[in-house]
C-alpha positions in Angstrom: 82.9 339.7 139.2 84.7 336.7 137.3 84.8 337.9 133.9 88.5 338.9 134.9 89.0 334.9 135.9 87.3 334.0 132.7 88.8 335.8 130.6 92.5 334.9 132.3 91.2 331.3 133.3 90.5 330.4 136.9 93.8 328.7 136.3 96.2 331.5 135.7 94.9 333.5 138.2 96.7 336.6 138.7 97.4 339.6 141.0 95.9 342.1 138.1 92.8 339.2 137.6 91.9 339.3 141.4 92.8 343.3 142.0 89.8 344.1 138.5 87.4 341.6 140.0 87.7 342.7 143.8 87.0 346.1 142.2 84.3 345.2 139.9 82.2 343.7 143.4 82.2 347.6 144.3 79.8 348.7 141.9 77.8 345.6 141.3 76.8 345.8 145.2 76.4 349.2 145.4 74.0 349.5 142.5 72.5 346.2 143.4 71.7 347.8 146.8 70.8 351.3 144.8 68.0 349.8 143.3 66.5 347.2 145.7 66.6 350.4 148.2 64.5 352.2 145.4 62.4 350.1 144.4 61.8 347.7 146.4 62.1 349.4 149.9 61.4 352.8 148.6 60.9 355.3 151.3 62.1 352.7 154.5 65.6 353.8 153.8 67.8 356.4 151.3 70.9 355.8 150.3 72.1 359.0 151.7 75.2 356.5 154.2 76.7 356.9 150.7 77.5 361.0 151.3 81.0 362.3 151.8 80.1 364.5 154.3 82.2 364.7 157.5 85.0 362.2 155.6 88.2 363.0 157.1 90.5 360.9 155.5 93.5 362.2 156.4 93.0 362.0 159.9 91.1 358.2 159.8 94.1 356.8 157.2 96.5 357.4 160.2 93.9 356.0 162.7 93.9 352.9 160.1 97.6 352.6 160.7 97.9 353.0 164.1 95.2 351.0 165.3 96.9 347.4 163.1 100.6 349.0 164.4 99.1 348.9 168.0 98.2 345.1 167.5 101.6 344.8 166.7 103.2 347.0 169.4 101.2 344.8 171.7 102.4 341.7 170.7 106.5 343.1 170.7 106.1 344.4 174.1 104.4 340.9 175.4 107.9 339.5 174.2 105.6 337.5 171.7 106.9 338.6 168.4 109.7 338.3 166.1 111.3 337.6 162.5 111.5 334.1 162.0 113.1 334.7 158.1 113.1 337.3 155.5 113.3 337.1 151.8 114.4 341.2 150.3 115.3 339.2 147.0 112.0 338.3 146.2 110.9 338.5 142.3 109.4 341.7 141.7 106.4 339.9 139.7 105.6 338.6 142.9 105.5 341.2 144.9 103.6 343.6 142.3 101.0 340.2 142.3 101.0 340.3 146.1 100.3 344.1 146.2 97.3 344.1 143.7 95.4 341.6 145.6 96.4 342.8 148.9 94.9 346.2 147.6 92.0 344.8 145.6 90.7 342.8 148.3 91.1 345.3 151.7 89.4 348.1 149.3 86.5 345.8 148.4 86.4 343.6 151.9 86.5 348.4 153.6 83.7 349.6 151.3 81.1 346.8 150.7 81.3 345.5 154.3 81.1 348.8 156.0 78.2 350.2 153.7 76.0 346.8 153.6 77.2 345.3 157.6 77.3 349.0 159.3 75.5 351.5 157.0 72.4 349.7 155.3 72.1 346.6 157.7 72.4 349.0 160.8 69.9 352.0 159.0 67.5 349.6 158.1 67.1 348.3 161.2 66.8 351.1 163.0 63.8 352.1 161.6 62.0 349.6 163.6 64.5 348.4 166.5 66.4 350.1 169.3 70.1 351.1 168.6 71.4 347.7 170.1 69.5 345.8 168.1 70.4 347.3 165.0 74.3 347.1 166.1 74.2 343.2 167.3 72.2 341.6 164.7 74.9 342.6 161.5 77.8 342.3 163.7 76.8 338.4 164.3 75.4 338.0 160.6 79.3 339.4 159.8 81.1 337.5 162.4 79.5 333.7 161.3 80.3 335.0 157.4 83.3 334.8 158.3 83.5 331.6 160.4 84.9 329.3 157.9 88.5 330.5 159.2 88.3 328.4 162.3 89.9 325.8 163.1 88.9 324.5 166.2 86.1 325.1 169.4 88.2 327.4 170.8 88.9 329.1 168.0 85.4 329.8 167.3 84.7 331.2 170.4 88.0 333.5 169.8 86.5 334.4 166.3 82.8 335.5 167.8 84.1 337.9 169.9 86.6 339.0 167.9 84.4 339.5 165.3 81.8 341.2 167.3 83.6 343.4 168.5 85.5 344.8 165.5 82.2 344.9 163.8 80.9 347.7 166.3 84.2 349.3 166.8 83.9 349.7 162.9 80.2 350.8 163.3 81.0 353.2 166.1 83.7 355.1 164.0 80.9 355.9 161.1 78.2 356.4 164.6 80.9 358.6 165.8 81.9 360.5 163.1 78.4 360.7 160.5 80.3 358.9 158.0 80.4 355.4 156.6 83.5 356.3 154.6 85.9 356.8 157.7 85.2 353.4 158.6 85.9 352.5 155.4 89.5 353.6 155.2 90.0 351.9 158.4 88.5 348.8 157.7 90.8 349.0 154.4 93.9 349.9 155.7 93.4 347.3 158.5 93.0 344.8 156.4 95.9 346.2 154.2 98.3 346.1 156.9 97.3 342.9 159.1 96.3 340.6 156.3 99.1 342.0 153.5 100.1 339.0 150.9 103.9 339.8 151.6 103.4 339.2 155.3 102.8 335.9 157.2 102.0 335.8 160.7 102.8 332.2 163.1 105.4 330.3 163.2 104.8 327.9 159.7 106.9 329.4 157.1 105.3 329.9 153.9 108.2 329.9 151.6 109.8 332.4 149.0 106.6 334.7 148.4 106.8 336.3 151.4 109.0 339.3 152.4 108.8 339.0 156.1 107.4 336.0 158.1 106.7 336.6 162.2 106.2 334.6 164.6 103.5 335.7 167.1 103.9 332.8 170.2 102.5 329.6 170.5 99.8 330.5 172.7 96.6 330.1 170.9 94.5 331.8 173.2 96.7 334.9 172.7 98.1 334.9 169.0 93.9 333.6 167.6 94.8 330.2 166.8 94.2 329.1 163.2 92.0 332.1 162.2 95.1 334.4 163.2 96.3 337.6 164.2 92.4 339.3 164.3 91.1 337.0 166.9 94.3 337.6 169.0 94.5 339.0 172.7 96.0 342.0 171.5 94.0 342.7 168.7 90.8 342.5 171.3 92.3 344.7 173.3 92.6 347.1 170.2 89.2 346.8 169.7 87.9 347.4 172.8 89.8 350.4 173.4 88.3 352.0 170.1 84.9 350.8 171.1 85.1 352.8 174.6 86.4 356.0 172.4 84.4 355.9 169.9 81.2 355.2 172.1 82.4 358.5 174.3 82.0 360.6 171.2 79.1 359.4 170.0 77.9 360.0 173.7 79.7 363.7 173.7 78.0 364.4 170.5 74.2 363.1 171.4 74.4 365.2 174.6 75.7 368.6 172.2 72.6 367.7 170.1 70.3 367.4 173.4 72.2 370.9 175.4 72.0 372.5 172.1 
């Protein structure tokens, strides 16, 4: 994954640098997990998560937009958000830097979270443990990865259910739909939208490399505090809403399964 940063120097760090090496973790995890599943585990678990089948990506790319827009929506209509500055003269190096790693890291951060948190965690453990179980237990493993953007008691408290929560919601879309991928293009486009180099969220202004810069209120319980926007009030709410959708049509489809 560094050869790009070697190659560059961890110095001169670039857009291009970060976008090859987010996309060189891709296949180094996947073949990683390829052969430790083969080899090691052998027949406790196949690497058949990986199929295309019942991939709509269409239909979950505008889910991936909505459900970050809806975060957003939430905020507007709580009279919580608006543009605190905006910079439409940026340098075009910038914004082509900003892009690359934006793009890099959400593709990277939707496919090798989804298919090691939700797909090979979650299968594994299922073999052995109830459905619950196998849905907690990589949720919280994901959620306290992730914990080193806290800032504060509160915050972590914010960031455990926030994080729990989003980690079944993404689980429940692949439950729901037979395929790891559709998470995956939600989990990236999420991450594309809400955590997009050229946007900042919060009221500290982080100067000409950004295109837009909101401000989200000064409530921490409600805007997430110092880890941000996807430990917010709203973006909970998102989550749970997808959670109780989600979990009716995995429900729908078990009983189809059952009455069939």
């Amino acid at each position: 994954m560094i050869v790009p940063d070697i190659v560059s120097g961890f110095k001169n760090e670039t857009g291009y640098s970060i976008f090859t090496r987010e996309l060189f973790r891709i296949p180094i995890t996947l073949g990683l997990l390829y052969l430790y599943t083969k080899f090691i585990l052998k027949n406790l678990l196949t690497f058949e998560t990986l199929r295309f089948k019942n991939t709509n990506i269409l239909k979950w790319g505008l889910i991936g937009i909505l459900l970050p827009s809806l975060v957003i929506f939430i905020f507007y209509i709580s009279g919580n958000f608006k543009i605190i500055d905006t910079n439409f003269n940026i340098n075009k190096e910038i914004i082509y830097a900003a892009l690359l790693k934006s793009l890099g890291m959400s593709i990277a951060a939707g496919i090798i979270e989804e298919v090691v948190f939700r797909g090979y965690m979650v299968n594994l453990l299922q073999k052995k443990y109830t459905f619950w179980v196998a849905a907690i237990v990589p949720s919280l493993l994901f959620t306290l990865l992730h914990i080193g953007g806290a800032d504060s008691f509160i915050n972590v408290l914010q960031l455990l259910i926030a994080g729990m929560l989003v980690s079944i919601m993404f689980l429940f879309i692949y439950k729901s739909t037979g395929s790891i991928w559709n998470a995956s293009i939600v989990h990236f486009l999420w991450n594309f939208v809400i955590l997009n180099e050229l946007i900042s969220y919060g009221k500290t202004k982080y100067g000409i490399d950004k295109l837009v810069e909101f401000d989200i209120g000064q409530n921490e319980l409600f805007n997430g505090g110092g880890f941000g926007i996807e430990t917010s009030i709203p973006a909970i709410i998102v989550y749970g809403l997808t959670i109780v959708i989600t979990w009716k049509m995995i429900k729908k489809t078990a009983y189809n399964r059952v009455d069939g």
